[in-house]
BAFI-560031 format. One record per atom (N, C-alpha, C): residue number from 1; residue in three letters; atom name; x negated, y negated, z. Coordinates in steps of 0.05 Angstrom, whole numbers. Example, Ala and Ser with C-alpha at 12.3 -4.5 7.8 and 13.67 -1.06 7.14 Angstrom:
2
 seq type atom     c1     c2     c3
   1  ALA    N   -264    114    156
   1  ALA   CA   -246     90    156
   1  ALA    C   -264     66    156
   2  SER    N   -257     45    142
   2  SER   CA   -273     21    143
   2  SER    C   -258     -1    157
This chain:
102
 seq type atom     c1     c2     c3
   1  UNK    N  -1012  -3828   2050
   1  UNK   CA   -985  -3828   2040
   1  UNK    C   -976  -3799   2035
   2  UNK    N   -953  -3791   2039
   2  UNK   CA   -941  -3769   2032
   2  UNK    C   -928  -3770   2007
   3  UNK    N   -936  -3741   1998
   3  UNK   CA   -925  -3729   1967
   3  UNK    C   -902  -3723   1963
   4  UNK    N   -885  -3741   1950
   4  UNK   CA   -856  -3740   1937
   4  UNK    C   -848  -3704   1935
   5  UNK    N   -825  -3708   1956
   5  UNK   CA   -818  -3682   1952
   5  UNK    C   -806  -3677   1925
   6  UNK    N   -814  -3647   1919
   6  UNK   CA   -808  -3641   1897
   6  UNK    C   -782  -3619   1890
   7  UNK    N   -759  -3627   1879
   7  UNK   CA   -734  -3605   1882
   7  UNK    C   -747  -3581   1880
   8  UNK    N   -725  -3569   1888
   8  UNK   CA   -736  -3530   1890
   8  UNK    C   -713  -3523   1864
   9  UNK    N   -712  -3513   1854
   9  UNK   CA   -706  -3502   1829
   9  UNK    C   -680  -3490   1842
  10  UNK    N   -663  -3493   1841
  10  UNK   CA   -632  -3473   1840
  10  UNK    C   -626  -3444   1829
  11  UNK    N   -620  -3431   1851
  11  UNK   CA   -626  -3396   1842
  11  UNK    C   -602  -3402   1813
  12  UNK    N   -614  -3378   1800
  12  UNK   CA   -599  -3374   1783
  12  UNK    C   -575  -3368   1778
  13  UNK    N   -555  -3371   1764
  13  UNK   CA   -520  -3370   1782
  13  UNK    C   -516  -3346   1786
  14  UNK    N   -529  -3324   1767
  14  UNK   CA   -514  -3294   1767
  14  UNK    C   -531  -3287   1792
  15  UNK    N   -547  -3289   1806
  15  UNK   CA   -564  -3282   1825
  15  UNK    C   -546  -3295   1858
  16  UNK    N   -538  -3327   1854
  16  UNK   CA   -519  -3334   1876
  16  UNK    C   -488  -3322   1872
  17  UNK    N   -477  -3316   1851
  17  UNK   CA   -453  -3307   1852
  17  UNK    C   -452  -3270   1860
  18  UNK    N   -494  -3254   1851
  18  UNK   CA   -482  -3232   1863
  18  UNK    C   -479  -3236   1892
  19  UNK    N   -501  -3250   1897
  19  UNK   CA   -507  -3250   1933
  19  UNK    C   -469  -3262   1944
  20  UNK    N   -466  -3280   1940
  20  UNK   CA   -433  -3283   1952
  20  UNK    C   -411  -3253   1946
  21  UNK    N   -418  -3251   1921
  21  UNK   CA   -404  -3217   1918
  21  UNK    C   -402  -3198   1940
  22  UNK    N   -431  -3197   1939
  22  UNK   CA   -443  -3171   1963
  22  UNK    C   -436  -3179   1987
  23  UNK    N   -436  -3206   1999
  23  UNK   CA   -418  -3218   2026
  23  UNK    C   -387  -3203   2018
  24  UNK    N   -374  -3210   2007
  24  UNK   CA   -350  -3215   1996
  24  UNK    C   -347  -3180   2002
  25  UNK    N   -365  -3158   1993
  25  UNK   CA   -355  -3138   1985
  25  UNK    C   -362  -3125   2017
  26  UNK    N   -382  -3128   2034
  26  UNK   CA   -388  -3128   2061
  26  UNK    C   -367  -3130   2082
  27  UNK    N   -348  -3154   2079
  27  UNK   CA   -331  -3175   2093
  27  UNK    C   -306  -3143   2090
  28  UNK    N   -299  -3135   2061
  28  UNK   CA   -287  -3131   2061
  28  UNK    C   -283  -3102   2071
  29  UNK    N   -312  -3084   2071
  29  UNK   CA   -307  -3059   2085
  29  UNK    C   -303  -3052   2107
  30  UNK    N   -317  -3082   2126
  30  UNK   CA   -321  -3081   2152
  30  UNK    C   -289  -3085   2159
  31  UNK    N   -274  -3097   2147
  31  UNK   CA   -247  -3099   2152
  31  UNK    C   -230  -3077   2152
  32  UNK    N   -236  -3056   2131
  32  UNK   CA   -226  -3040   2127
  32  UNK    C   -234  -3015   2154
  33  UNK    N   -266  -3027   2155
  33  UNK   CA   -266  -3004   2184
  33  UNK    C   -244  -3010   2212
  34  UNK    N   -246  -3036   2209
  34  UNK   CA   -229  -3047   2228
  34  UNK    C   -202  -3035   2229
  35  UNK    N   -191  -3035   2212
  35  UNK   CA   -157  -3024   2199
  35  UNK    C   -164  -2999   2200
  36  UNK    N   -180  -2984   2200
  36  UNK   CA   -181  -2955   2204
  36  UNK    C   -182  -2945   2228
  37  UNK    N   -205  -2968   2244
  37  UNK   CA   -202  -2964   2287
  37  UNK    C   -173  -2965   2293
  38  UNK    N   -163  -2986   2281
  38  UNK   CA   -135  -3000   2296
  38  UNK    C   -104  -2979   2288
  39  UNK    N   -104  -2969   2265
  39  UNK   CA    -87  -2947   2254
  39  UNK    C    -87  -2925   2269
  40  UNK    N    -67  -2905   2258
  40  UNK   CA    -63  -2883   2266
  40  UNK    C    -90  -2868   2253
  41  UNK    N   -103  -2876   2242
  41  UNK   CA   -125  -2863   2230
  41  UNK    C   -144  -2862   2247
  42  UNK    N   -152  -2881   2272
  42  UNK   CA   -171  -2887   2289
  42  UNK    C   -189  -2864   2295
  43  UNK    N   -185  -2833   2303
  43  UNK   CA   -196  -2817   2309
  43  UNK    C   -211  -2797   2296
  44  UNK    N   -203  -2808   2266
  44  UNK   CA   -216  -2791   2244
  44  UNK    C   -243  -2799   2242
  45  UNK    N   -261  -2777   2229
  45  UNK   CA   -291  -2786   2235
  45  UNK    C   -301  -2792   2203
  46  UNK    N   -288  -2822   2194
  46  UNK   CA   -284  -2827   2160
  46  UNK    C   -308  -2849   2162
  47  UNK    N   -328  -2855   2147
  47  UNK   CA   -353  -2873   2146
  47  UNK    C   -338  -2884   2113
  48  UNK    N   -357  -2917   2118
  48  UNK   CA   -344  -2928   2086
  48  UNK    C   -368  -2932   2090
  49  UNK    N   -386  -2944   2069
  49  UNK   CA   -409  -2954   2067
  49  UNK    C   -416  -2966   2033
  50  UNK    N   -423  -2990   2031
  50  UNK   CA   -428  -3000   2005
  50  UNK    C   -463  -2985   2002
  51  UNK    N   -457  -2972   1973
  51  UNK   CA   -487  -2967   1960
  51  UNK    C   -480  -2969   1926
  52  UNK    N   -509  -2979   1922
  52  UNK   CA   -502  -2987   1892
  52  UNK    C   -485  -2995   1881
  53  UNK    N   -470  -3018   1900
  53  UNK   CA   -455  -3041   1883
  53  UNK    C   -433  -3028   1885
  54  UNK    N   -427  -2999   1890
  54  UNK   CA   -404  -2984   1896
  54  UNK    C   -395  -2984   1931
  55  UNK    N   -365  -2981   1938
  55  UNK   CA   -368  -2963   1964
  55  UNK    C   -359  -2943   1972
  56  UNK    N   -368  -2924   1984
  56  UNK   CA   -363  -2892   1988
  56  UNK    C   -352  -2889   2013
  57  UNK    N   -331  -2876   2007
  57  UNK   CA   -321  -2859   2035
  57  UNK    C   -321  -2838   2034
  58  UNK    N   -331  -2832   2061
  58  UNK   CA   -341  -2800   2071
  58  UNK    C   -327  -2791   2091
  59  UNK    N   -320  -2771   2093
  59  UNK   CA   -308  -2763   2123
  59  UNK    C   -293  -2731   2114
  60  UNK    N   -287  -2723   2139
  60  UNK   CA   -264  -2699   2139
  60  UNK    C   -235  -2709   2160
  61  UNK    N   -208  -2704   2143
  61  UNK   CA   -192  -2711   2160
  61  UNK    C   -170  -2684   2168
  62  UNK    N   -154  -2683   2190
  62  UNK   CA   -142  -2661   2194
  62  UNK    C   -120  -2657   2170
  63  UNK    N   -111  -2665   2155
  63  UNK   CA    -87  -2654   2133
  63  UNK    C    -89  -2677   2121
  64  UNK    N    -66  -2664   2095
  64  UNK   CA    -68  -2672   2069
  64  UNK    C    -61  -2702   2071
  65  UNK    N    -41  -2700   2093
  65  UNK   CA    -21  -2721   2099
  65  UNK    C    -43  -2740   2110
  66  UNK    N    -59  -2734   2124
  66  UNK   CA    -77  -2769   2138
  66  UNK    C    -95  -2770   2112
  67  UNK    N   -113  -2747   2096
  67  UNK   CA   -118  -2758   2073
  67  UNK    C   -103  -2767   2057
  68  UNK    N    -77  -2774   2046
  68  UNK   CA    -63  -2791   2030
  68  UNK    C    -61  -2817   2044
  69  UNK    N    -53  -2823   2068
  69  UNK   CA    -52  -2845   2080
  69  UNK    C    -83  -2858   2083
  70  UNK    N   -102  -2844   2091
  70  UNK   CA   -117  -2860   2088
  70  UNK    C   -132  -2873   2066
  71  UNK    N   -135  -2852   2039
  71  UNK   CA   -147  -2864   2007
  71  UNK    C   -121  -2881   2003
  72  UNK    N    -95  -2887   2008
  72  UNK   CA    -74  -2908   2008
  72  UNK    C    -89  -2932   2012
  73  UNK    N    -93  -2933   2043
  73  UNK   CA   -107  -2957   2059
  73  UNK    C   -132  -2964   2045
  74  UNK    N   -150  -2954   2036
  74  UNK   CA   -173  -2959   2024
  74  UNK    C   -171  -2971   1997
  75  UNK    N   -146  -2962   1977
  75  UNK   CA   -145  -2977   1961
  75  UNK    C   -129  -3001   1961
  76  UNK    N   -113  -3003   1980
  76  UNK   CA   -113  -3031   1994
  76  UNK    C   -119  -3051   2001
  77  UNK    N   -143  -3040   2021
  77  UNK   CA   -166  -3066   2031
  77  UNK    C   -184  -3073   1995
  78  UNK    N   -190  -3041   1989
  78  UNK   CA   -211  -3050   1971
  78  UNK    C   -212  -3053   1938
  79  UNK    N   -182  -3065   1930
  79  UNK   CA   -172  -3063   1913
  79  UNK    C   -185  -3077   1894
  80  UNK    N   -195  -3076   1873
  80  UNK   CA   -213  -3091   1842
  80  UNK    C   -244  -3083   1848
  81  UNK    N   -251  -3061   1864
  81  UNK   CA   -278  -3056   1870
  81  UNK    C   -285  -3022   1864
  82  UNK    N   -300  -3020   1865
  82  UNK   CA   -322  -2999   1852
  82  UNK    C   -320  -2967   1876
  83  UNK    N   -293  -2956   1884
  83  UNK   CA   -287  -2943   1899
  83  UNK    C   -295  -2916   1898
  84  UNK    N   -316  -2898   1911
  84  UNK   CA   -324  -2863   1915
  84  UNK    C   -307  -2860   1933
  85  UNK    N   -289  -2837   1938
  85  UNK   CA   -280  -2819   1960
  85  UNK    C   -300  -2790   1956
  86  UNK    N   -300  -2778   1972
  86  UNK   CA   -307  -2755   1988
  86  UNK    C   -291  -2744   2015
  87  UNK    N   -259  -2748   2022
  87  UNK   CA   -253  -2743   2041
  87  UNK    C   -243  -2717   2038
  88  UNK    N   -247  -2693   2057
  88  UNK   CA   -246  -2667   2052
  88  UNK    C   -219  -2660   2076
  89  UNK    N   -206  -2637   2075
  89  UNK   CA   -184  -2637   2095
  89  UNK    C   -193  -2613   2104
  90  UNK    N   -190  -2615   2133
  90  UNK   CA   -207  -2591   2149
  90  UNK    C   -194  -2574   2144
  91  UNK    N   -203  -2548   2145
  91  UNK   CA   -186  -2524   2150
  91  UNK    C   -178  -2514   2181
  92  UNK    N   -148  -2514   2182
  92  UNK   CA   -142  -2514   2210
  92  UNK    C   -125  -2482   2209
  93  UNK    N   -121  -2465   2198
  93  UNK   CA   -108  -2445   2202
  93  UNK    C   -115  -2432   2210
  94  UNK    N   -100  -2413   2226
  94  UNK   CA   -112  -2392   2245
  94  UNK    C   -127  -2367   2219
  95  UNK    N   -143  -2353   2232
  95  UNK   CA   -151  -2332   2223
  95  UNK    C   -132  -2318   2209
  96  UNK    N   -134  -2295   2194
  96  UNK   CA   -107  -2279   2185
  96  UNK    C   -120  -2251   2187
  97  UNK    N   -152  -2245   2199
  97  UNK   CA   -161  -2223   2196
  97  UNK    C   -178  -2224   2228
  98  UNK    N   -178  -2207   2247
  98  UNK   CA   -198  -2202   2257
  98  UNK    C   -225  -2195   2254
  99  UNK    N   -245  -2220   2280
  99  UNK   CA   -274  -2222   2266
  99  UNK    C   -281  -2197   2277
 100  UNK    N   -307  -2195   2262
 100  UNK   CA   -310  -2166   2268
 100  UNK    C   -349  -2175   2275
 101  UNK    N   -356  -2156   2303
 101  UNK   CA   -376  -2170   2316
 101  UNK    C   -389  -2146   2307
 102  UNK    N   -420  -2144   2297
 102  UNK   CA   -441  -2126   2294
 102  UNK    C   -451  -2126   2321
C-alpha cells in the first residue's frame, strides 16, 4: 500500500508576495528597455538593471535634453519603485585650445 500523501507546507506569504514582486519589478524594466529600443532614445548606450531590490540606470547620453527625456520615461515605466540614475551627458564640444603633441 502507498503512504498518504502528505501536504507540503505553503511558503510563507512575505516570501510568495516578494517572489511575485521581483516578477512584477523584472516585467517592468524589461518593458522599459523595450520603450527605450522603440523611442527616440533607441541609440543611447543606457543599461537598467534590478540589484538589491533597487533598479539602476547607467549609461551616457549626448545632451541634457535626451537626459531629461529619458529619467522622464524611467519614472514612468517605474513609478512606486526603488529608482538609482547614473546617467552622465557626454561632453561634445569642440576643443577651445590646441593639443599640444610631446
Amino acid at each position: 500500500m502507498s503512504e498518504p500523501a502528505v501536504p507540503r507546507p505553503a511558503a510563507p506569504r512575505g516570501v510568495a508576495e516578494n517572489a511575485e514582486n521581483t516578477q512584477n519589478v523584472e516585467y517592468r524594466v524589461a518593458h522599459l528597455r523595450d520603450r527605450l529600443a522603440a523611442e527616440e532614445l533607441g541609440e543611447l548606450g543606457v543599461r537598467a538593471e534590478v540589484r538589491a531590490g533597487a533598479v539602476v540606470v547607467t549609461g551616457t547620453v549626448p545632451s541634457a535634453q535626451c537626459r531629461e527625456t529619458l529619467l522622464r520615461t524611467v519614472h514612468e515605466e517605474l513609478a512606486g519603485l526603488a529608482v538609482h540614475t547614473d546617467v552622465v551627458v557626454a561632453e561634445n564640444a569642440s576643443p577651445d585650445h590646441a593639443e599640444e603633441l610631446s
